[in-house]
C-alpha positions in Angstrom: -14.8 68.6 -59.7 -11.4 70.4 -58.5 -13.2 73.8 -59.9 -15.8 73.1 -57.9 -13.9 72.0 -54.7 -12.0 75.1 -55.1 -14.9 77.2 -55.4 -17.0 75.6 -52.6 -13.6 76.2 -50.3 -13.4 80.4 -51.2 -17.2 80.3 -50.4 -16.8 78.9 -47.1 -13.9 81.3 -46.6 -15.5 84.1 -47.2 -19.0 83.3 -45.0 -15.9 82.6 -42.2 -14.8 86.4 -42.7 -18.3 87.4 -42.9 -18.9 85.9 -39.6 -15.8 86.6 -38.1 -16.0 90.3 -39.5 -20.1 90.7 -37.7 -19.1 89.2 -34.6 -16.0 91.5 -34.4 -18.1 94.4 -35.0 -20.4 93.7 -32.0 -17.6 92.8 -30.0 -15.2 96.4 -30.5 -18.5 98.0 -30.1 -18.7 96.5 -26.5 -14.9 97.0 -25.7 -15.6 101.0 -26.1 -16.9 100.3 -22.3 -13.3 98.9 -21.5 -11.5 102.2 -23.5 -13.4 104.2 -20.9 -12.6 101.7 -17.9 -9.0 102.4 -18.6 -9.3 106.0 -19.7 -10.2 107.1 -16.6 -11.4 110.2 -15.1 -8.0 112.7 -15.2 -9.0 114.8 -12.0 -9.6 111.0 -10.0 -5.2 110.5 -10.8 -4.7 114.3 -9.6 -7.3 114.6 -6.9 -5.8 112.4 -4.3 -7.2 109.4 -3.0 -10.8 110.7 -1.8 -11.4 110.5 -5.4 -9.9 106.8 -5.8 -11.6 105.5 -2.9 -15.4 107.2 -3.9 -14.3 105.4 -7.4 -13.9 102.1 -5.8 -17.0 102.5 -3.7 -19.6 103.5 -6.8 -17.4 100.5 -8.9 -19.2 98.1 -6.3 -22.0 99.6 -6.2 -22.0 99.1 -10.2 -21.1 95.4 -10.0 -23.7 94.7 -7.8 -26.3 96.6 -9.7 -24.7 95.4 -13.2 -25.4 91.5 -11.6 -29.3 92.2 -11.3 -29.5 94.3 -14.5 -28.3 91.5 -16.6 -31.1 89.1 -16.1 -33.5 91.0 -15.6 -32.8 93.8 -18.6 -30.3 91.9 -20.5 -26.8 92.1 -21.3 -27.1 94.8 -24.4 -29.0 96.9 -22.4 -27.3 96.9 -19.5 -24.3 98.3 -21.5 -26.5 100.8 -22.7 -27.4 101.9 -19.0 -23.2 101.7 -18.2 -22.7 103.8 -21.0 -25.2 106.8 -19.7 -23.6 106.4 -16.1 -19.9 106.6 -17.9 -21.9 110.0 -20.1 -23.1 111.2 -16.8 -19.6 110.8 -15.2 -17.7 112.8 -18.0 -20.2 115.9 -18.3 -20.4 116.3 -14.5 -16.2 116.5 -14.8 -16.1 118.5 -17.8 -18.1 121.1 -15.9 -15.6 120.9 -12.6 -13.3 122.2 -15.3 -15.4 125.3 -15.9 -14.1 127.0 -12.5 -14.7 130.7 -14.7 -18.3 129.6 -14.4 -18.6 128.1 -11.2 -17.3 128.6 -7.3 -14.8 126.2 -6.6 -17.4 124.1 -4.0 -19.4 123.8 -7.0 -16.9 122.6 -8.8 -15.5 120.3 -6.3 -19.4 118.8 -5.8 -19.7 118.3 -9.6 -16.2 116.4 -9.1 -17.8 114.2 -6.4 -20.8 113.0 -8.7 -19.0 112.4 -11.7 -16.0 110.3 -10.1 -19.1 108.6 -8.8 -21.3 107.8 -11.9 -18.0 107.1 -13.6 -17.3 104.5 -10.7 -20.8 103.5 -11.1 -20.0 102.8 -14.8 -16.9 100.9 -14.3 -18.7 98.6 -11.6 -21.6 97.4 -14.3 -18.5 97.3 -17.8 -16.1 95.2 -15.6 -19.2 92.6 -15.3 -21.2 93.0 -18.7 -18.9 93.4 -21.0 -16.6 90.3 -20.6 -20.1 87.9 -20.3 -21.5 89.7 -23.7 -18.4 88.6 -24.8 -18.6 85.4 -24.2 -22.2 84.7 -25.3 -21.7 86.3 -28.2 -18.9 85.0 -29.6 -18.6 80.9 -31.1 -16.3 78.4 -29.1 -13.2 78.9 -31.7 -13.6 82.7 -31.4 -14.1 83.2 -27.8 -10.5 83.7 -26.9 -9.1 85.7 -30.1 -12.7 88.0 -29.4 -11.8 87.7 -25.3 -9.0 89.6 -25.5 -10.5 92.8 -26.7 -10.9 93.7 -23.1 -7.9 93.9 -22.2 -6.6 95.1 -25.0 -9.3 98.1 -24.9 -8.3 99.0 -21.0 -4.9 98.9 -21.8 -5.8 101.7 -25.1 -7.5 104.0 -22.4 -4.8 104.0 -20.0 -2.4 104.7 -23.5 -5.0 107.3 -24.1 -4.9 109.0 -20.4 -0.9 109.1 -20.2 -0.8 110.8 -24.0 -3.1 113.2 -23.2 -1.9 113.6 -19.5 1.6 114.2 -20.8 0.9 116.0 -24.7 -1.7 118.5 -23.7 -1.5 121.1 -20.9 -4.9 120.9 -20.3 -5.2 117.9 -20.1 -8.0 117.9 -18.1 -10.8 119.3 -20.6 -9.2 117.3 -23.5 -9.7 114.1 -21.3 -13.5 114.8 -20.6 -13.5 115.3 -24.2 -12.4 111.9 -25.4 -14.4 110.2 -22.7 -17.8 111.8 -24.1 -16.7 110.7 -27.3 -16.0 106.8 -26.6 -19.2 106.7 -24.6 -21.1 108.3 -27.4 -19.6 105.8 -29.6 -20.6 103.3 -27.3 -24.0 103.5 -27.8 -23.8 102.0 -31.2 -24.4 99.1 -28.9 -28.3 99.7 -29.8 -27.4 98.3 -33.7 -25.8 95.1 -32.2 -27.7 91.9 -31.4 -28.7 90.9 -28.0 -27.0 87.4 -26.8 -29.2 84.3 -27.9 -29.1 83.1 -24.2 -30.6 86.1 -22.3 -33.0 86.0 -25.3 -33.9 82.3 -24.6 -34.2 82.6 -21.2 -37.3 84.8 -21.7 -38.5 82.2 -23.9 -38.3 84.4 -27.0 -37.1 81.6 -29.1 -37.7 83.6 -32.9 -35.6 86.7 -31.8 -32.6 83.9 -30.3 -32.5 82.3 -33.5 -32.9 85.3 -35.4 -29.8 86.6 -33.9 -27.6 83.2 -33.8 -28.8 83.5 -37.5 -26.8 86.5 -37.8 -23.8 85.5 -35.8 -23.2 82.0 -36.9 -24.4 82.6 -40.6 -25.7 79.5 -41.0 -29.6 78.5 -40.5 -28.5 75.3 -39.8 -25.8 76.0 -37.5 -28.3 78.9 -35.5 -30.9 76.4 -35.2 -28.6 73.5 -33.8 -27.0 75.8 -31.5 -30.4 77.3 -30.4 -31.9 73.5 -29.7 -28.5 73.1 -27.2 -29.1 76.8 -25.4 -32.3 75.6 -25.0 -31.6 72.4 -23.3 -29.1 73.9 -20.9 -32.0 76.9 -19.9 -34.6 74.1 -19.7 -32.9 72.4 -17.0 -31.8 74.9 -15.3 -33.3 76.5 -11.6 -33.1 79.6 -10.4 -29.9 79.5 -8.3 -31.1 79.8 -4.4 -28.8 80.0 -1.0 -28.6 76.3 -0.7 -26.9 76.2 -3.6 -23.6 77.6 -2.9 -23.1 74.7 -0.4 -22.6 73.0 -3.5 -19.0 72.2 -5.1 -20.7 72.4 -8.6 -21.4 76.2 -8.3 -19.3 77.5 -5.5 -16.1 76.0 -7.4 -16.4 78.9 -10.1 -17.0 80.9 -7.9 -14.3 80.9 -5.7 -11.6 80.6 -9.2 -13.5 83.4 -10.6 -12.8 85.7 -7.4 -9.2 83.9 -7.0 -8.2 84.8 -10.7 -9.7 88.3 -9.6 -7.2 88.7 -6.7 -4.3 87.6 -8.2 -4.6 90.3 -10.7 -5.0 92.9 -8.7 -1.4 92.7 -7.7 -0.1 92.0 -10.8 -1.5 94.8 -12.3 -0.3 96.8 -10.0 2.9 95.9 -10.4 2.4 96.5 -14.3 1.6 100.0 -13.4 4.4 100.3 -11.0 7.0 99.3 -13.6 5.2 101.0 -16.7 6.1 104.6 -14.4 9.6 103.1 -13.9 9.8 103.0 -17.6 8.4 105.8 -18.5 11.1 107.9 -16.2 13.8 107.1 -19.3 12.8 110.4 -20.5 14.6 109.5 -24.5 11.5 108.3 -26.6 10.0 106.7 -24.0 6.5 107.2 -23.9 6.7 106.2 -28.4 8.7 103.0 -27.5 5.7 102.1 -24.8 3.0 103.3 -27.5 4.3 100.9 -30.2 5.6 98.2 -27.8 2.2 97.8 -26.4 0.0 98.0 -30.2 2.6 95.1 -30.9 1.7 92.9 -27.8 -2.1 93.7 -28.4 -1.5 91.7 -31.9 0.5 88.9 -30.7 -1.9 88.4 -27.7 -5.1 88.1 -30.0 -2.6 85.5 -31.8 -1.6 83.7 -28.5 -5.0 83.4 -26.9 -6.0 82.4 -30.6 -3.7 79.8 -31.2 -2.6 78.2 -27.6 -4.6 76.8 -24.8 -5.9 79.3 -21.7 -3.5 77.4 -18.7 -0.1 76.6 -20.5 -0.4 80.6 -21.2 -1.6 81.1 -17.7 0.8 79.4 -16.3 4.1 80.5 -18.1 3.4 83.8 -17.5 3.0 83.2 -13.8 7.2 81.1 -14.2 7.9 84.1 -16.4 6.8 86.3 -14.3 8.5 84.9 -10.9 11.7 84.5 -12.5 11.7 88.7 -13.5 10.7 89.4 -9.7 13.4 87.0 -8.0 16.3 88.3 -9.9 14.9 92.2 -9.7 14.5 91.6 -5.9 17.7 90.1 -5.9 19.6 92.7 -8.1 17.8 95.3 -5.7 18.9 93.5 -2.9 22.9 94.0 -4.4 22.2 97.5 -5.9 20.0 99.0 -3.4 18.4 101.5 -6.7 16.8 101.1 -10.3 18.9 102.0 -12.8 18.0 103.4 -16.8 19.1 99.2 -17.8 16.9 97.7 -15.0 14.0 100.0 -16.0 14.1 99.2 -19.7 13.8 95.5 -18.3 10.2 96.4 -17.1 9.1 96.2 -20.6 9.6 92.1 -20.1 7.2 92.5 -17.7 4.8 93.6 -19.6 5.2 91.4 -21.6 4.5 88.6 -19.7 1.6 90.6 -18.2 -0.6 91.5 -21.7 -0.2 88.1 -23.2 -0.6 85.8 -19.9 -2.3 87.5 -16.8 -3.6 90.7 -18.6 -6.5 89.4 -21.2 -7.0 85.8 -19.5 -8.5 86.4 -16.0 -11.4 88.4 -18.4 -11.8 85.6 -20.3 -12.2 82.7 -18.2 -13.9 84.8 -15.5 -16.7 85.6 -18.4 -16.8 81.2 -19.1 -16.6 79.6 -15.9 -20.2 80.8 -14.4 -22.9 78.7 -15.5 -26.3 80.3 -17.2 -28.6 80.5 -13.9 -25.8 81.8 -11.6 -24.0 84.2 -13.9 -25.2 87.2 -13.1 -25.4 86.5 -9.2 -21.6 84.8 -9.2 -20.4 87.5 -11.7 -21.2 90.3 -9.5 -20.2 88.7 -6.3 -16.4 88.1 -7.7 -16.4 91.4 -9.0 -17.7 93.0 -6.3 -15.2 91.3 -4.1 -12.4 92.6 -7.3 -13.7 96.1 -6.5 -13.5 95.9 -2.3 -9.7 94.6 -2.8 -9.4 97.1 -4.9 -9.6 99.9 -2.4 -7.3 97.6 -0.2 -4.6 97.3 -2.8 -4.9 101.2 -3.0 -4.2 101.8 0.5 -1.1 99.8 0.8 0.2 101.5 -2.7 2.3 104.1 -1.3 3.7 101.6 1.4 4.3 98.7 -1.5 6.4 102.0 -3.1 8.8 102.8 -0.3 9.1 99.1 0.5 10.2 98.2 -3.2 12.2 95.0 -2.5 9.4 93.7 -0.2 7.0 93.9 -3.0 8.9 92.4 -5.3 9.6 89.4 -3.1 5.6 89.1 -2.3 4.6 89.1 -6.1 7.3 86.2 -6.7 5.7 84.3 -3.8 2.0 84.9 -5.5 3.2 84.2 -9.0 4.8 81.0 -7.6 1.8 79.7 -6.1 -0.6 80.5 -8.8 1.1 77.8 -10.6 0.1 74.7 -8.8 -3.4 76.7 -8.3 -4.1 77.3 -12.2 -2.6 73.4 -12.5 -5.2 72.1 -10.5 -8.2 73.8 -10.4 -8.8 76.2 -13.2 -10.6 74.3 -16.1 -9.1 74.4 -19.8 -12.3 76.5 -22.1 -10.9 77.0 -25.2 -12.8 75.3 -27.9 -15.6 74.5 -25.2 -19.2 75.7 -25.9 -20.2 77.6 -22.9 -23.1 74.4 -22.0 -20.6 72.3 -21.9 -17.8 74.3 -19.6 -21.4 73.9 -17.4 -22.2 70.4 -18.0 -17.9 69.7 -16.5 -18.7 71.3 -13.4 -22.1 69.2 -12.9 -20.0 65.9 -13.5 -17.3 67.2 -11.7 -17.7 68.6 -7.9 -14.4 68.1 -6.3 -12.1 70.9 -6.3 -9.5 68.9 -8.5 -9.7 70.0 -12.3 -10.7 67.4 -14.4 -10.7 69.7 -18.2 -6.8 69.7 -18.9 
């Protein structure tokens, strides 16, 4: 009996991997979209901020696009069409490069139209990717596969600063890589399409065929199918009226809330990662390893601990570094080598707390019938502040302690907001994260 105990427990073990191990693959396959979002387009950093701003501008455009496309195409192939428009961006600024070929208007016109179907690109990945995600993956996985995102952006900025600093023409090796990744993208075609899309077609044998594949399990598939199913049966087609209602608005607004926030933090993360990088002595390996290390613990974290106790110590964390730098500024009046190494605390708090989760719960919180519509109005409204955030950069720069002090007053009050309004998801199915916020229409969270 023991033997067969034993051998009953490595079984199950290894169907886990095997599941774990598909679902991964589909996954890293989808975060090659968010290795291109971080990558960037070289000549957009050198070019000045025409280039930003038209980057910004086509991102929107893609967000809003990417919010029809994934209910009426579906998820998977809406990642395919990102993927051509990120192709499209890199062969258009590979050519730019070619200036022994081409005038230099040319040049400067095929640099227009691939910062814009790059921008285009970035738009439909920062929408699509995060809710393929999410369908994709089972309630215990959802987090540890969540924070692939992140984790991929962060590898495409790694990427872009490597080759930026390593190669002198950096340029042409950078349009390189980028044709690469989005070639390797399109491996997407081999991975399944998310049972939900699937079921709200009403093409029941393909859903189940593909939870099959996911879960392992007949059983399992067919249970979970018979829930998806429920959900899409009593759901409407989400009409005007229905953003007067606390039940769908209330996502909404933490969805675009979560998406503000981070816009300053991450700019601050990018602020400080330069400060660090100016300590010329193995600077650029320490970050390199530094930051592999923190994508492992956060896939741990996220794992292991629940979304707003993370959220939320980050945020303290997080204050507490910008109070005492704004107050050491305040003394010193410059940044020292010591007070630049201390960025790297920073970024710590940043990849495991406010880096990976705004992804994540962003990708839960919107129920079936208004995902696509809600996703692409929070992200559209992530891509307008965007171009804000970029035209007070240089003035957040010369006013250093200013900023400092403004980030510890957001980080402070993000607390009491994540306390009180943003749900708890982890180890929720995505029907019932749904079913909370039809029991639940006061503003007041209720999923602790």
């Amino acid at each position: 009996m023991i033997e067969s105990s034993q051998t009953d427990l490595l079984g199950v073990q290894r169907q886990q991997k095997k599941i774990t191990g598909r679902t991964l693959s589909a996954v890293l396959v989808a975060s090659t979209l968010f290795v291109l979002f971080g990558n960037g387009l070289l000549f957009v950093h050198k070019n000045g901020a025409v280039f930003q701003h038209l980057r910004f501008a086509s991102a929107f455009v893609g967000s809003v696009l990417s919010g029809k496309f994934i209910d009426i195409i579906g998820r998977k192939c809406t990642i395919f069409m990102a993927l051509i428009f990120y192709l499209l961006g890199y062969i258009f600024a590979l050519l730019s490069w070619q200036t022994s070929i081409f005038s230099k208007d040319t040049s400067t016109i095929f640099c227009f139209i691939g910062a814009m179907y790059y921008g285009v690109g970035v738009g439909m990945t920062s929408l699509v990717v995060p809710i393929y995600i999410a369908e994709i993956s089972s309630p215990n996985l959802r987090g540890l596969m969540g924070v692939m995102c992140n984790n991929a952006l962060l590898l495409g900025a790694c990427l872009l600063l490597v080759i930026d600093v390593e190669f002198p023409s950096s340029l042409y090796f950078n349009n390189i890589i980028g044709i690469s990744f989005s070639l390797l993208g399109f491996l997407i075609i081999l991975m399944p399409e998310t049972p939900r899309w699937l079921l709200t077609q009403n093409r029941r044998d393909e859903a189940l065929k593909n939870l099959f594949w996911l879960s392992g399990e007949l059983h399992d598939a067919e249970d979970q199918c018979v829930d998806i199913q429920i959900s899409v049966e009593h759901q409407q087609i989400v009409s005007v009226n229905d953003y007067r209602s606390l039940g769908l608005f209330r996502p909404l607004f933490i969805g675009s809330l979560l998406c503000f926030i981070q816009q300053f933090i991450y700019h601050q993360y990018s602020f400080n990662f330069q400060k660090f990088l100016e300590v010329k002595i193995v600077a650029l390996p320490l970050f390199l390893l530094l930051q592999t290390l923190l994508a492992l613990l956060g896939c741990i974290l996220v794992h292991a601990f629940r979304r707003r106790p993370l959220f939320m110590s980050g945020s303290a964390f997080l204050f507490l570094y910008s109070i005492i730098i704004a107050t050491y500024y305040q003394i010193k009046r410059n940044f020292n080598g010591t007070t630049q190494y201390t960025t790297v605390f920073y970024g710590i708090a940043f990849t495991l707390s406010w880096g990976p989760l705004p992804w994540i719960i962003f990708s839960e919180i919107f129920p079936p019938r208004a995902r696509g519509t809600f996703g692409s109005i929070a992200i559209s409204a992530y891509w307008l502040l965007n171009n804000v955030r970029y035209l007070i950069t240089n003035w957040l720069i010369e006013n250093e302690k200013f900023s400092f002090w403004l980030l510890s007053g957001i980080y402070l009050i993000s607390i009491p907001l994540i306390y009180f309004i943003v749900p708890e998801t982890k180890g929720k199915t995505l029907e019932e994260i749904e079913h909370y916020y039809i029991m639940h229409r006061t503003f007041r969270n209720y999923l602790f």
